[in-house]
N, C-alpha and C positions, 0 to 999 in steps of 0.2 A: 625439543619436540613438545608437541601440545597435547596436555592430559584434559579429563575432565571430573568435577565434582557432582555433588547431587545438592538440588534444590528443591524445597518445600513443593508442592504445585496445588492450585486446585482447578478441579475442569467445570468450565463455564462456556464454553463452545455449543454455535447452534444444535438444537436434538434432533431436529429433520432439514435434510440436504437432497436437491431435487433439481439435477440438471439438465435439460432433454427438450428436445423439442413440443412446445404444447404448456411447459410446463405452469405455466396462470392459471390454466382452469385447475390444475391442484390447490389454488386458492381456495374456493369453494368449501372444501371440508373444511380447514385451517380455521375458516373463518366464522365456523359457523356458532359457537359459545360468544362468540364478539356482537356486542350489537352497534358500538357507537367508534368507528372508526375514523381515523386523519389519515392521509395520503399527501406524502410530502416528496415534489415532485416540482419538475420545471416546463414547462409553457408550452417546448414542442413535444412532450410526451405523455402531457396534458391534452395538446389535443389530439393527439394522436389515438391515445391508448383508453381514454379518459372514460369509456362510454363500454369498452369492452372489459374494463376493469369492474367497474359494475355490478354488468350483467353479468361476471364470473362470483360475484363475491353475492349477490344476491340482493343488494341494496345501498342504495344513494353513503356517498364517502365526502366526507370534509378534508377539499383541497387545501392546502398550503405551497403555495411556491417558494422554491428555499430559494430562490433569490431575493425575498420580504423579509429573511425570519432575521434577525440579529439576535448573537447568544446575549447573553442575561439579562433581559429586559424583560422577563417573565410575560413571553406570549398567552394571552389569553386563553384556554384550550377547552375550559366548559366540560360538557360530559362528555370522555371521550374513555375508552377502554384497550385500544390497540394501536399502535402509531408502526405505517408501512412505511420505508424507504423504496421509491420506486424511480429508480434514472439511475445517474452517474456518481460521481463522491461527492460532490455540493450536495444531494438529494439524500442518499443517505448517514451524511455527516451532519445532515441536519436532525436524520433522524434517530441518530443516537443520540444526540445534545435532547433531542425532546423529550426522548425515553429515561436520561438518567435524571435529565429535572424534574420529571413526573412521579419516576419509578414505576411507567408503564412498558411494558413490554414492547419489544418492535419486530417486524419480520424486514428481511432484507432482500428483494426483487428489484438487481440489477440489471439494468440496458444496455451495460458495455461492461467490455473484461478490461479496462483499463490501469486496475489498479488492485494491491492484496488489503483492500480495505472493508472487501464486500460481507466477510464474516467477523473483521476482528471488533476488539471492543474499542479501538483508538479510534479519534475523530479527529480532523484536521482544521483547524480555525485558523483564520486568517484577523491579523492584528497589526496596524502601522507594514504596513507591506510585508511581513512575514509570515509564513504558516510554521504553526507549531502546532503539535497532539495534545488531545486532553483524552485522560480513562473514563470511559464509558461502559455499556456493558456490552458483551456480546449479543446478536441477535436469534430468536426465539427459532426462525427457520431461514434458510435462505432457498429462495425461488427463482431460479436461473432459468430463461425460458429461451433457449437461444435461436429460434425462429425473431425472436425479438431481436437479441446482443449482434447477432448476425450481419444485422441491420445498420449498426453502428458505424462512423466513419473509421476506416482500416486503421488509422493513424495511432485510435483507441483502444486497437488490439497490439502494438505495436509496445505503447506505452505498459500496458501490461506485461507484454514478456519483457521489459524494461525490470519491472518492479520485480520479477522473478528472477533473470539473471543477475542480478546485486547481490542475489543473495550467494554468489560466487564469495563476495568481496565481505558481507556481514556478513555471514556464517563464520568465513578464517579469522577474522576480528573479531568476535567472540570471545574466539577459544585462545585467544592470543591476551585478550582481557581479562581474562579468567587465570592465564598462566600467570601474566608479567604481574599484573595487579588486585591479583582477587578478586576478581567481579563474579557473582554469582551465575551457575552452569549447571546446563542440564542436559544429561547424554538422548533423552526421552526427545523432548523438546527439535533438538539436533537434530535427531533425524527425522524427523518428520518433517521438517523443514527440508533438509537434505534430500530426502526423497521426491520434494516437490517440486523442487528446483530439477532434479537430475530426469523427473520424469519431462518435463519441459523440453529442455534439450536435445531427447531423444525425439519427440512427436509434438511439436508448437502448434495442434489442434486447437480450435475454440475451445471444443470438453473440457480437454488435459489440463490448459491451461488456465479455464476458471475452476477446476477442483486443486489443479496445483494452489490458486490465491484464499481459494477456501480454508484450505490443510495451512494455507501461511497466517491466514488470521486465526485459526484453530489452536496453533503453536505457541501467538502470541498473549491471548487469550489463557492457557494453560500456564504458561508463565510468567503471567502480571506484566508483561514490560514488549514493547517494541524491540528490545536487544538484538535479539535471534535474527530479524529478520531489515535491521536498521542499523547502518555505521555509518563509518567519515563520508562513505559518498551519498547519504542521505541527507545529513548538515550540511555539506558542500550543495547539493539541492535546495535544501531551504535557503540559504546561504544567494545563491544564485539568480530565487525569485526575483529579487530586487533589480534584478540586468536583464534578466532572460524569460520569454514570456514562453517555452517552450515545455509541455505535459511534464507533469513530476514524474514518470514511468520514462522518459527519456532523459530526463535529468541526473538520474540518480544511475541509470545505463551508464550514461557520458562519464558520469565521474570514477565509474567501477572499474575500467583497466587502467588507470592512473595507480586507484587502491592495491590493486592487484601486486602490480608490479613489486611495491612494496612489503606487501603479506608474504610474496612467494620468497622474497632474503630472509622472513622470519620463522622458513619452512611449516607455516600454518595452511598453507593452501596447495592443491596440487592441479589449479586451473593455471592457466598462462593469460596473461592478457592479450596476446594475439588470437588467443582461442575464442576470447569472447567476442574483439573487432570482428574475427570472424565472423560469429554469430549475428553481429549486429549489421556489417558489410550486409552478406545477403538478404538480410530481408529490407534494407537500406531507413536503418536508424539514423542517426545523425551521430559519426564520431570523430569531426574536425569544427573545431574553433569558428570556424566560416559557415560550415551545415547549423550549426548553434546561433548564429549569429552574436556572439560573443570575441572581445578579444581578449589577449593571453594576458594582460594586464587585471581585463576584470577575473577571468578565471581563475589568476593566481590572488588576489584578493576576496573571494570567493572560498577557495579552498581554508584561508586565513580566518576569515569569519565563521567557516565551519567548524576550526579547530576549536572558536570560541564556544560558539554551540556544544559540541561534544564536553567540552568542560565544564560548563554550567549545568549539565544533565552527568555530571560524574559519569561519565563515558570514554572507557580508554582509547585512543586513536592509536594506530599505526605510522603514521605520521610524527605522532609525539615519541613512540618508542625507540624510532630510529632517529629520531632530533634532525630530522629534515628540515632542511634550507631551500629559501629560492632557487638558486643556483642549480641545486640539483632537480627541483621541482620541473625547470625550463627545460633542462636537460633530456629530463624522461619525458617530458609533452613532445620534445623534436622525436627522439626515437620512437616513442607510439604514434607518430604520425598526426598528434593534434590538430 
């Protein structure tokens, strides 16, 4: 059975959280000690939004499209005092990369609930066809206007309750890391994670479900590390890019009742992996081989490269615990219906 320990923590988590319909014009105040700000954003919410951003903040903003910006090449940035992420995880994963090379502050005003990246301090880079995280810092506030995210293609919202139900599979892998091999744990952490997942579940609202990804970068944040809320079927994500051109929120879904199945022999978990297909069935995720456009070849190569992943980041797998084999790997893809 899976105990837990205590870990050091300190909280670095956004200090104003602001979800609601309308919510940009709370820009306004936020903004008003800033005089020289960047806005880092992408093209159609640029023009979109470009002109009412603005006029909410009070005066002319320096654009950047984060499809220009490449990390370390030291962007020019001149006098600047506040750096906004404003769109989806390219926009503001660029604008944590520009905040920790600055060591300017950034607020974080998401488009879409696509992903639990909107408050934490990780950024996601992309390198020779991989995305891997780098530490950054948390953001100053996040401003969730969902008159806005609303807005967003479904597919985006989909992808996020992707990123939230994993944490089915990373949360029991945690504490199974923590058991089998000492990795550092924290009951605080846990729950709050736990809680945000389980509120999900219950009511998969736009709200719920971007305060659930809030409280999952809040968690991570508070614990220095991705851990809590990132296992095997996140590396099997990264892992995957390279085949599958399909959102990391459905990615890392796809791979979580495979995880499962495995967690629940190690009595770490008390989801079933039918319970998640379920979850994913009806709102119609992608959870067959063929919905992915992937074959069983590359996903079991996939999962292989993730184990590498996890090990290079001293990360314990479930997979490693149980010294799984192809064999049985295929096995459990026929029973879950792959």
């Amino acid at each position: 059975m899976c105990h837990s320990g205590d870990v050091e923590m300190s909280f670095k988590g956004p200090q104003i959280v602001i979800i609601q319909d309308g919510a940009l014009s709370e820009l306004g105040s936020l903004m008003k000690d800033y005089s020289s700000p960047i806005c880092v954003t992408d093209e159609l919410i640029h023009a979109e939004y470009a002109d009412r951003l603005e006029t909410v903040i009070g005066r002319q903003c320096r654009w950047l499209m984060a499809s220009t910006y490449r990390a370390n090449t030291n962007t020019v940035l001149g006098k600047v005092d506040i750096v906004l992420g404003f769109g989806g995880g390219s926009s503001l994963d660029v604008a944590k990369l520009i905040s920790r090379d600055t060591g300017i502050s950034w607020i974080s005003v998401p488009t879409a609930a696509s992903h639990d990246g909107i408050a934490s301090e990780v950024a996601s880079v992309s390198h020779n066809g991989y995305k891997y995280s780098e530490k950054c810092k948390a953001p100053l506030a996040v401003i969730a206007d969902t008159s806005i995210i609303s807005k967003a293609p479904p597919r985006l919202k989909l992808a996020g309750l992707g990123d939230i139900i994993c944490k089915t599979s990373s949360l029991a892998e945690w504490k199974l890391a923590y058991e089998a091999n000492d990795e550092p744990f924290n009951d605080e952490v846990y729950t709050i994670v736990k809680k945000a997942l389980d509120s999900v579940l219950v009511d998969d609202s736009l709200e719920t479900l971007i305060s659930a990804e809030i409280d999952a970068g809040r968690a991570m944040s508070i614990f220095g590390s991705s851990r809590p809320c990132s296992g095997t079927e996140h590396a099997i994500s990264h892992a995957l890019d390279r085949v599958c051109a399909e959102l990391h929120g459905l990615q890392v879904a796809f791979a979580t009742p495979i995880c499962l199945h495995y967690l629940l022999e190690t009595g770490c978990t008390e989801f079933k992996p039918g319970y998640v297909l379920n979850f994913m069935s009806e709102r119609e995720m992608p959870v067959t081989l063929s919905e992915m456009n992937i074959n069983e070849e590359q996903f079991i190569e996939s999962i292989h490269h993730g184990l590498g992943i996890m090990e290079r980041r001293k990360r314990y797998s479930v997979l490693k615990h149980l010294d799984v084999d192809d064999t049985s790997l295929r096995s459990v893809m026929r029973d879950l219906d792959y």
